[in-house]
C-alpha positions in Angstrom: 26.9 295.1 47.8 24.7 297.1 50.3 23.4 300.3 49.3 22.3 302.6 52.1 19.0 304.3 53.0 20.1 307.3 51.6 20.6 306.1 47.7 18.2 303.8 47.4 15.7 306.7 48.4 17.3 309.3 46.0 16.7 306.2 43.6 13.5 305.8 44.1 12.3 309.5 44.0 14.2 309.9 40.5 11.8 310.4 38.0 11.4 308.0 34.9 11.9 310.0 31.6 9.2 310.1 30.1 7.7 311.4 26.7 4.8 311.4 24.0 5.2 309.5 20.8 4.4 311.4 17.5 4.8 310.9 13.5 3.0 313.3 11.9 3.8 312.3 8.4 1.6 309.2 9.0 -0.6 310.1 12.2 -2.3 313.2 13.1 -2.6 313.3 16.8 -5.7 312.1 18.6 -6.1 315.3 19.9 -6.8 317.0 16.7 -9.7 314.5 15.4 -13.1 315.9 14.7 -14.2 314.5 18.2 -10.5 314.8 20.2 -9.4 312.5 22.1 -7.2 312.6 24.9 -4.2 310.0 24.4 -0.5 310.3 23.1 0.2 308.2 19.9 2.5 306.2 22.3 5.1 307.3 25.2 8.7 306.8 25.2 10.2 305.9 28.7 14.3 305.9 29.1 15.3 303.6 32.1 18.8 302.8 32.9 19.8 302.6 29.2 17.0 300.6 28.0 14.6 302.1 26.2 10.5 301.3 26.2 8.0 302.1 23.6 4.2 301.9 24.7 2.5 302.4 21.5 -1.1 303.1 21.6 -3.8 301.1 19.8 -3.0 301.9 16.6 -5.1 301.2 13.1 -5.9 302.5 9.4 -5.7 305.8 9.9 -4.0 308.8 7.9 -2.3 311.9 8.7 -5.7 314.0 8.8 -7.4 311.5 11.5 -9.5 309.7 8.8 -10.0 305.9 8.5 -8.5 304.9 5.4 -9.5 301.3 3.5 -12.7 301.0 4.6 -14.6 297.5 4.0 -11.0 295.8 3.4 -9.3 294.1 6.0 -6.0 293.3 4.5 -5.7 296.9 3.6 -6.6 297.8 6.9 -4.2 295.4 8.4 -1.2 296.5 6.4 -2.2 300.4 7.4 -2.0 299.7 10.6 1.2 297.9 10.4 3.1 300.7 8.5 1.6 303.2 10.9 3.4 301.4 13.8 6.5 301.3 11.6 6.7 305.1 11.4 6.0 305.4 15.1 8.6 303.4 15.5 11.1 305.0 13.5 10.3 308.2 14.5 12.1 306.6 17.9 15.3 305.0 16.3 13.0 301.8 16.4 12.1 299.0 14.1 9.8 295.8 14.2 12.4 294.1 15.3 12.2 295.7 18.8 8.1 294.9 19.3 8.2 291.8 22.1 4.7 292.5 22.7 1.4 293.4 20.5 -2.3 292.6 21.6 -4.1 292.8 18.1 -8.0 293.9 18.6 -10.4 292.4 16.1 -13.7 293.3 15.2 -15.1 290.5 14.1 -12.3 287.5 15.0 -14.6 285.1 13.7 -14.7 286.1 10.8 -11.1 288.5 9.9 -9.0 286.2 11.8 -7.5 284.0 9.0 -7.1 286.9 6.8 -5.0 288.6 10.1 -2.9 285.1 10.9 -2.1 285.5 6.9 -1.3 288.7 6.4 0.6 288.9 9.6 3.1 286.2 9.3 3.3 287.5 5.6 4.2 290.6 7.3 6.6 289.0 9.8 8.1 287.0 7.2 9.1 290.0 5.3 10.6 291.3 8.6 12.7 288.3 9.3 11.4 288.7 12.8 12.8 286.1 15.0 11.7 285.4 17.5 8.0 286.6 17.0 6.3 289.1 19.3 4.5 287.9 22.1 1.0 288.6 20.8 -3.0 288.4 22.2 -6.0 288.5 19.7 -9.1 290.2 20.9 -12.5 290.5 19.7 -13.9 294.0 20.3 -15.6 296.6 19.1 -13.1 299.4 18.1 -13.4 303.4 18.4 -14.5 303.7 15.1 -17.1 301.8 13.5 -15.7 301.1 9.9 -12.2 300.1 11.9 -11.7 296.4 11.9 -8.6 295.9 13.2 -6.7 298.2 15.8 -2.9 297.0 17.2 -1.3 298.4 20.7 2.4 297.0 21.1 5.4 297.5 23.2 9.3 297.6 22.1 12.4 297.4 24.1 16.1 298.2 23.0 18.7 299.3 24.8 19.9 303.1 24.3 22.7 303.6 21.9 
């Protein structure tokens, strides 16, 4: 099939829908920290019935901006975790849509057993199958008493 000139430029001039991410129950927005910050909690993009999620590095934070679980990894780790679960739902989303996640560390030397753990503990639970393409990271994270932070990326198609 040949399309002509004509539709594939009205195609390509269409804009993608596009829109921020929020779940204020779980999340304040980085916007409203003490020091703001200038990204969405994650963008929702509609394209030709599929549906992407771009979640934003997400950790142990609670719904007045303060890190929560301090010192403690695992409680960190599981934070962060229901924190992208809420973001998700907030889109008609679940685990079960995250194909991607790149997981940032602050110490991977030293928190990366506990994360393997507690993440396929967490997957487990989740029956995900297959697993989430993933990438583990040693950095050093926005906030110093942070020690793990999570960006990840869903796809389902629109219902």
């Amino acid at each position: 099939m040949v399309l002509d000139a004509e539709l594939l430029n009205s195609l390509a001039a269409a804009p993608v829908e596009k829109r921020a991410m929020t779940n204020r129950n779980v999340l304040n927005e980085a916007y409203a920290y003490a020091k703001p910050s200038s990204f969405s909690r994650g963008m929702r993009i509609d394209l030709n019935g599929v549906t992407i999620l771009l979640i934003s590095g997400t950790a142990s934070i609670d719904e007045q901006g303060l890190s929560i679980h301090i010192g403690d990894f695992r409680a960190q780790l599981r934070r962060t975790f229901q924190n992208i679960a809420a973001l998700l739902e907030s889109e008609g989303a679940t685990w079960k849509d995250i194909v991607r996640t790149t997981c940032y560390l602050r110490d991977i030397e030293r928190d990366y057993e506990a994360f393997n753990e507690g993440r396929t503990a967490f997957y487990a639970e989740l029956g995900l199958d297959p697993l989430p393409a993933s990438t583990g990271i040693q950095a050093i994270l926005c906030r110093p008493e942070l020690l793990i932070e999570i960006e990840a990326i869903a796809m389902f198609r629109n219902k």
